[in-house]
N, C-alpha and C positions, 0 to 999 in steps of 0.2 A: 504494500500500500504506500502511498505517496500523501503529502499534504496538498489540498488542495488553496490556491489561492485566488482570489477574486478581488478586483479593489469597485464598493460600492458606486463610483461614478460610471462604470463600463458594464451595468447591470441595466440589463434595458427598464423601463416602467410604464407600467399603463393603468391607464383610469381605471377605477373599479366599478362604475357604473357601466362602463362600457363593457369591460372585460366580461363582468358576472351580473348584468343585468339588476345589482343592487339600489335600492335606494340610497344615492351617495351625490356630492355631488364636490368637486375640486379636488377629488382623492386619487391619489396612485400608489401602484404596490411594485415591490421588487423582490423577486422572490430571487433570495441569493443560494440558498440551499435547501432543493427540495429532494424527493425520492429518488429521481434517476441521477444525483449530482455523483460522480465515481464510479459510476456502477454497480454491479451487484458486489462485490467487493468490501463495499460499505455498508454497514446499519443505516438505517436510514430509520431513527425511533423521534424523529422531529423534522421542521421545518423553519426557517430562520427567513423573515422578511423582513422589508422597510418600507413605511410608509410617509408618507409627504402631504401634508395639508394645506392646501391653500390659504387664507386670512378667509373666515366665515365659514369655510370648506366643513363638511359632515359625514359620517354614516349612519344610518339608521340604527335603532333599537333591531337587534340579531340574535339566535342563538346555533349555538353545535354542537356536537357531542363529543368535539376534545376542547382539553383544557388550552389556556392559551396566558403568555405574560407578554407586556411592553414595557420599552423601558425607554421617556422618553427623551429626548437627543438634544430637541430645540423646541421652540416656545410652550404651550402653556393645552393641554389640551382636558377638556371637559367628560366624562364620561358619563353619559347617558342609559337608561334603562335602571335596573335591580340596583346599581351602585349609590344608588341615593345623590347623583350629578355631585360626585369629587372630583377635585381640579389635579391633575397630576401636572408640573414642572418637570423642567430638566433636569433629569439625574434623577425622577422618580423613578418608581418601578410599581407596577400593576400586575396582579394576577388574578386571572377569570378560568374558577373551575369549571368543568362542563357541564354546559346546559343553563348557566347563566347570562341571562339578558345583558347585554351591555352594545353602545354604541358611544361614538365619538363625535366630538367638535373642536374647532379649532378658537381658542379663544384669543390668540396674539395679533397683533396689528399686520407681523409679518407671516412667512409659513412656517408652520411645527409639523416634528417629523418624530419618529418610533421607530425600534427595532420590534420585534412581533415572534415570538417564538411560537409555534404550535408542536404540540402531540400527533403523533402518524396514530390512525385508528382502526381495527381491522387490518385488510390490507395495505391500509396506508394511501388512501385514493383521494384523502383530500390533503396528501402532502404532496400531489402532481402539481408544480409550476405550469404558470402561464410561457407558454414560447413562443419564439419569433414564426 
């Protein structure tokens, strides 16, 4: 096995409303490490994204059935749903066990951004990335 390296500017990213038809709107994800990153070779027992919020940018109140943490990067984001709308900061960290309500806002003048861990579930089919 080898280490794999990716530097987050050269991960492509696409809108999440467009991508998954979500209620979302100014949001994009980047999915730096998902099931086929290595090959089989690799565990593949999570999934490592980034997300980008625009100023005002949202996602809707969601739920799934793996767990999932953020932890956030830059500005100031709101979390919506079950969470009772706590503000997480930079340098916070968030975790949403499965099956809890939770969505996002972006409450900074400029964009705020998150790293996004998730849990492979089953097979692992909602740790498939979006690709080119």
């Amino acid at each position: 096995m080898r280490v794999i390296v990716k530097n987050l500017k050269e991960v492509k990213d696409f809108d999440v409303k467009e991508a998954y038809g979500q209620d979302a709107e100014g949001v994009s994800i980047r999915w730096i490490s998902e099931k086929r990153t290595g090959g089989d070779e690799y565990l593949h027992n999570f999934a490592l994204r980034y997300f980008t919020f625009k100023p005002n940018a949202y996602m809707s109140p969601h739920k799934h059935p793996w767990e999932q943490e953020i932890a956030v990067t830059k500005g100031e984001i709101q979390v919506l749903g079950a969470a009772d709308d706590q503000v997480l900061k930079e340098g916070d960290v968030g975790y949403f066990p499965a099956y809890e309500v939770h969505g996002f806002k972006n409450l900074s003048n400029g964009e705020s951004e998150f790293y996004c861990v998730i849990g492979c579930v089953g097979k692992g089919e909602n740790c498939l990335g979006l690709q080119d």
